[in-house]
C-alpha positions as CSV (number, residue, x, y, z in Angstrom):
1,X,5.5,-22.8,-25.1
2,X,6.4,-20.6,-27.2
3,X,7.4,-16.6,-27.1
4,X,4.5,-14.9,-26.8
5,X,4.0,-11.6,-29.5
6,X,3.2,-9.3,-26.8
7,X,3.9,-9.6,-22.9
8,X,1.1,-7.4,-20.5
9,X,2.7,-6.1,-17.8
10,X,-0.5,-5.2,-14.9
11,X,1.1,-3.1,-11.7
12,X,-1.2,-5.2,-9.2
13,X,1.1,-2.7,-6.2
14,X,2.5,-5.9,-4.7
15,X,5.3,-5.0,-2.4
16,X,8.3,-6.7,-1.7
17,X,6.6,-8.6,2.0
18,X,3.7,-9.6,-0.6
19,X,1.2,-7.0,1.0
20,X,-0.9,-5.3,-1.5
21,X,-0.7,-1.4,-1.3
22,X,-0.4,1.5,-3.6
23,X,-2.6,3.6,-6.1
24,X,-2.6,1.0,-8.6
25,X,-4.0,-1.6,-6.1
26,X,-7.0,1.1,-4.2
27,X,-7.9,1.6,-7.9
28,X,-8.9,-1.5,-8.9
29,X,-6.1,-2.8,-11.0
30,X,-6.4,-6.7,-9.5
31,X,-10.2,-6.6,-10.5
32,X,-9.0,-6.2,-14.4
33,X,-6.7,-8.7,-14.3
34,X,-9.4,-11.4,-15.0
35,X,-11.8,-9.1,-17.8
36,X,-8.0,-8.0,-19.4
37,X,-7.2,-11.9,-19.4
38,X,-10.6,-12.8,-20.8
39,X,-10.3,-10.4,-23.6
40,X,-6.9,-11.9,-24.7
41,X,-8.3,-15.3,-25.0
42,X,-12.0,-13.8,-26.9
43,X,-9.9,-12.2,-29.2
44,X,-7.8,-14.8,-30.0
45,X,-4.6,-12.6,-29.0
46,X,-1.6,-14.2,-28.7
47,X,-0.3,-12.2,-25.1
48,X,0.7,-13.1,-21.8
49,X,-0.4,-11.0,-19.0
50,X,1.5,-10.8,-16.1
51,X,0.5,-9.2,-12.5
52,X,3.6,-7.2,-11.4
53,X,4.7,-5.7,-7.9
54,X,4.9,-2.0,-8.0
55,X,6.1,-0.4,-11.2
56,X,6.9,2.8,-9.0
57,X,4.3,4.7,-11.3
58,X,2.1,5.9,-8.7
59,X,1.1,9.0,-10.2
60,X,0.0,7.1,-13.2
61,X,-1.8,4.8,-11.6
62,X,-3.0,1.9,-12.2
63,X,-0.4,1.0,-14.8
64,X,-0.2,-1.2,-17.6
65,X,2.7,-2.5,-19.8
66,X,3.0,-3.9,-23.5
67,X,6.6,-5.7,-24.8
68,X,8.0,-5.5,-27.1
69,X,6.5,-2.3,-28.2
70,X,7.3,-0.4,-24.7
71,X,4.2,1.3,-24.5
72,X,3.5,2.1,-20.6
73,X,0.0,3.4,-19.7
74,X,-1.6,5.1,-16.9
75,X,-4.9,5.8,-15.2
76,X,-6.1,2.7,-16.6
77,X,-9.2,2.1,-14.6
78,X,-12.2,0.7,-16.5
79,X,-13.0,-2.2,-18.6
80,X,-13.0,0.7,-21.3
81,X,-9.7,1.6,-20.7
82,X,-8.3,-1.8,-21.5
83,X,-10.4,-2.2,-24.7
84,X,-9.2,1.0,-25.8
85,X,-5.5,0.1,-25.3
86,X,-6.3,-3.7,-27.0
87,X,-8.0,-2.5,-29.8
88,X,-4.5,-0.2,-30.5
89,X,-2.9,-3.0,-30.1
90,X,-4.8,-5.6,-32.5
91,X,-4.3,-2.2,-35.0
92,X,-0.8,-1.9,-34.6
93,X,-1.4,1.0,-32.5
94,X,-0.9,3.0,-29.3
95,X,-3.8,4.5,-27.5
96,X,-2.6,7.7,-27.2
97,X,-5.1,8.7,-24.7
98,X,-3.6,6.4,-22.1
99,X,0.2,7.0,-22.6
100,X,2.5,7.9,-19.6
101,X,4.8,10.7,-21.7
């Protein structure tokens, strides 16, 4: 396989003994996991998504990541949220709106 063009990064809260805990986990962030990974394959994007332990952004929370651009976002908590950040990124984009400062 080859290197992906971006790499998702999903804070599922995951802690070191494997129990699930954390903002990013009571919020929801495991139940995107399959709509975020659905939208990569109906838009034909060429991303890997990964589910991550805690990204110790609990403030933020829940969390997601995109490489190579670096672009961390918070309070992403709707299918909404994710399209938003998606669309930025089929664009070339950041979605501002989302962005941990």
């Amino acid at each position: 396989m080859e290197r992906p063009t971006y790499h998702i990064l999903v804070c599922a809260g995951f802690r070191a003994s494997g129990e699930l805990k954390g903002k990013c986990n009571k919020k929801g962030a495991s139940d995107l996991i399959p709509y975020i990974e659905g939208e990569i394959l109906d838009r034909g994007m060429d991303a890997l998504l990964t589910s991550t332990g805690c990204l110790k952004q609990c403030d933020s929370g829940p969390v997601m990541v995109v490489y190579p651009q670096g672009n961390w976002y918070g309070n992403v908590e709707s299918e909404e949220d994710v399209d938003e950040i998606l669309d930025a990124m089929e664009d070339d984009g950041i979605a501002e709106r989302l962005l941990i400062p």
